[in-house]
C-alpha positions, -999 to +999 in steps of 0.1 A: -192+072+652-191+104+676-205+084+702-183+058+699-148+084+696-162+100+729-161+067+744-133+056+731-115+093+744-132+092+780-112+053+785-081+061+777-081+090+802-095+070+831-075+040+827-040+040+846-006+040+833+002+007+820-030-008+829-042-031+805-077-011+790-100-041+787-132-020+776-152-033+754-158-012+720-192-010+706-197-028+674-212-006+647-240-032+645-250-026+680-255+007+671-276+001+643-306+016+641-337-009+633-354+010+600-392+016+607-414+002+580-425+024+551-457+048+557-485+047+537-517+022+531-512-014+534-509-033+502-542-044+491-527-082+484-525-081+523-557-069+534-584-101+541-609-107+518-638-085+529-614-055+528-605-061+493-641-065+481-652-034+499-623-017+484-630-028+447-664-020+455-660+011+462-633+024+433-652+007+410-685+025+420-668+058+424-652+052+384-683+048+372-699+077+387-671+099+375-671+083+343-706+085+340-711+126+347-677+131+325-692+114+299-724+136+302-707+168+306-687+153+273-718+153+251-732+185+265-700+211+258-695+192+224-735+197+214-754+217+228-750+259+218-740+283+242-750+321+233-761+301+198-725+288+191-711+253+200-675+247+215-654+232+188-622+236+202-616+195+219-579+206+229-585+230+251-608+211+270-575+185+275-556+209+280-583+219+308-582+183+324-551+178+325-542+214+341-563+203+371-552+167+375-513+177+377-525+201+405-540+172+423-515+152+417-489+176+432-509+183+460-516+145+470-477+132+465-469+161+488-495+152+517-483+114+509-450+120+510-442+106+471-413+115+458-417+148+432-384+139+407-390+114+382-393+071+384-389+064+350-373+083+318-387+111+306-394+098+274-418+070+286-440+092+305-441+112+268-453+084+248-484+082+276-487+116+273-490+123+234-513+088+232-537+103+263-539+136+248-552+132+213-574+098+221-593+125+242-587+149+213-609+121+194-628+114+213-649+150+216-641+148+180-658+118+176-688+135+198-695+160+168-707+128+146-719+099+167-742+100+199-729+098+233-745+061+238-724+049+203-697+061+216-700+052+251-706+017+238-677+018+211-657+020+241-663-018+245-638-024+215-609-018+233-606-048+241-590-064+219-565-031+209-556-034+246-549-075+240-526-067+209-506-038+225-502-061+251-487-085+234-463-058+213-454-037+246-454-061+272-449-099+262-483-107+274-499-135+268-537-144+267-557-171+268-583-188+244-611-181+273-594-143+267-602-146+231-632-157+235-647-131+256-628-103+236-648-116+204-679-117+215-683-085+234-666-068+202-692-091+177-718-078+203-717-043+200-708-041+159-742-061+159-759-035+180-746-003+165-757-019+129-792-019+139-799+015+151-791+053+147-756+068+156-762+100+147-756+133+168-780+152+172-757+182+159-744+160+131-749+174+098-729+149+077-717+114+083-715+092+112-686+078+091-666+102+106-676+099+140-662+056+137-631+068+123-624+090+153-639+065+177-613+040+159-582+064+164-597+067+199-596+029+207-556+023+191-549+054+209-563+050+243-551+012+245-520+025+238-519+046+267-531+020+295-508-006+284-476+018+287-488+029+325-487-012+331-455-015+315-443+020+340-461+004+368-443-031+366-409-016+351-402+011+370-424+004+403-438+042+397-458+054+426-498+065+417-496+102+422-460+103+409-470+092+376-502+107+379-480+144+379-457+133+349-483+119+328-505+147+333-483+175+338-467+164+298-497+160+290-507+199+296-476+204+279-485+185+243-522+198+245-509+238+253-482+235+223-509+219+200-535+249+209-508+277+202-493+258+169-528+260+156-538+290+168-567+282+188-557+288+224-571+325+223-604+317+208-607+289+230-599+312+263-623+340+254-652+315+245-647+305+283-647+342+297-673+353+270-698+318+284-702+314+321-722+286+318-692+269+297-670+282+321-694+259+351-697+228+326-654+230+314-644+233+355-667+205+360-661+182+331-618+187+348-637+175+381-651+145+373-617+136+346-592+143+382-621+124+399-622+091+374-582+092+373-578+087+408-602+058+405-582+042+376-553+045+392-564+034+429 
């Protein structure tokens, strides 16, 4: 607009008296300045082939790495004694995780240029949050009863409370091949964990216990995967963007939970009084930042 005032200006005052001013003006669409395309990764739909299985490859390798030392870390803080007393306080340690995941999360929407305000209404990102934090609430609940394979394996009935939130959140609809496969993995493992021990080793009651948590765990987590779909699709939420709401309300629910119930002190001092709980907690927030970052790549 300046540009085009200035020449505007400079015609008028070299043009003679009643010379007829026959200078062209710019159109605003000459002016126009071509946008330059988005930064950032290129879609995977649009890598070739090769790419894309290298790429799924690789995050799926990497998910179940962090998976599999989270898991291990899991059983160890939940079971095993340190200084003669075990940790019994499963909050804090989400509270933990999720304190270190909004710090990454921060970090890598800044270096990637995401956007820090919110993509989708604060409540949404809530209902994730209170659903993430107490199925990881039960499940280091569900640690104190059942063994880490039972409930590493228990995981495989998810299936089907993903399928049925799906259908309730989203619309979605499944096939009979769906079905089929759903059943029979879930018929699998009820078979297997009927013919063996499922016992902690710290357990000194029922493993009854430890299903019912596990069964909270499953409604709970599928829950939570099926609303970051629905944000995903909805409200076309960037990873880390989410990532840092999810996470960061998340800290929120578990910090208010530990304080309401008075166990946020106790919690703290066990981790100055243990340094070796102190090693296995910072680790165990590792490998949970490490395994989110996979789920969501």
């Amino acid at each position: 607009a300046v540009f085009c005032s200035r020449h505007r200006h400079l015609s008028e005052k070299t043009v003679p008296p009643g010379a007829s001013n026959t200078t062209p003006r710019l159109r605003p669409e000459a002016m126009a300045v071509t946008a330059a395309p988005p930064a950032g990764p290129m879609p995977m739909a649009k890598r070739s082939a090769m790419e894309q299985i290298f790429w799924g490859g690789f995050y799926a390798s990497g998910l179940i790495g962090a998976l599999l030392v989270y898991g291990l870390l899991q059983e160890r803080i939940m079971s095993i004694p340190y200084g003669g007393e075990v940790f019994e306080f499963s909050v804090f340690l989400v509270f933990a995780n999720r304190m270190a995941a909004v710090v990454f999360a921060i970090v890598m929407a800044i270096s990637h240029k995401e956007s820090l305000t919110n993509a989708a209404p604060i409540w949404k990102y809530l209902i994730i949050s209170f659903s993430n934090v107490y199925a990881s609430t039960c499940q280091y609940e569900a640690l104190k009863y059942v063994s880490f394979a039972v409930q590493m394996l228990g995981k495989s009935f998810k299936m089907l409370p993903v399928m049925f939130w799906g259908m309730a959140i989203i619309g979605k609809k499944y096939t009979a091949l769906d079905w089929g496969v759903a059943i029979a993995v879930t018929g699998g493992v009820t078979e297997f964990l009927m013919t063996g021990p499922t016992s902690s080793s710290s357990d000194n009651g029922s493993s009854v216990k430890g299903f019912v948590w596990l069964l909270a765990f499953l409604c709970l987590d599928g829950l939570t995967s099926t609303m970051q779909e629905k944000l995903f699709k909805e409200h076309k939420t960037s990873k880390y963007n989410q990532m840092m709401y999810v996470n960061g309300l998340s800290a929120i629910t578990s910090l208010c939970t530990l304080i309401t119930t008075g166990t946020f002190f106790p919690a703290w001092s066990f981790f100055l009084r243990e340094p070796q709980f102190a090693v296995d907690a910072i680790m165990l927030s590792l490998s949970a930042v490490a395994g989110q970052f996979f789920i969501y790549s």
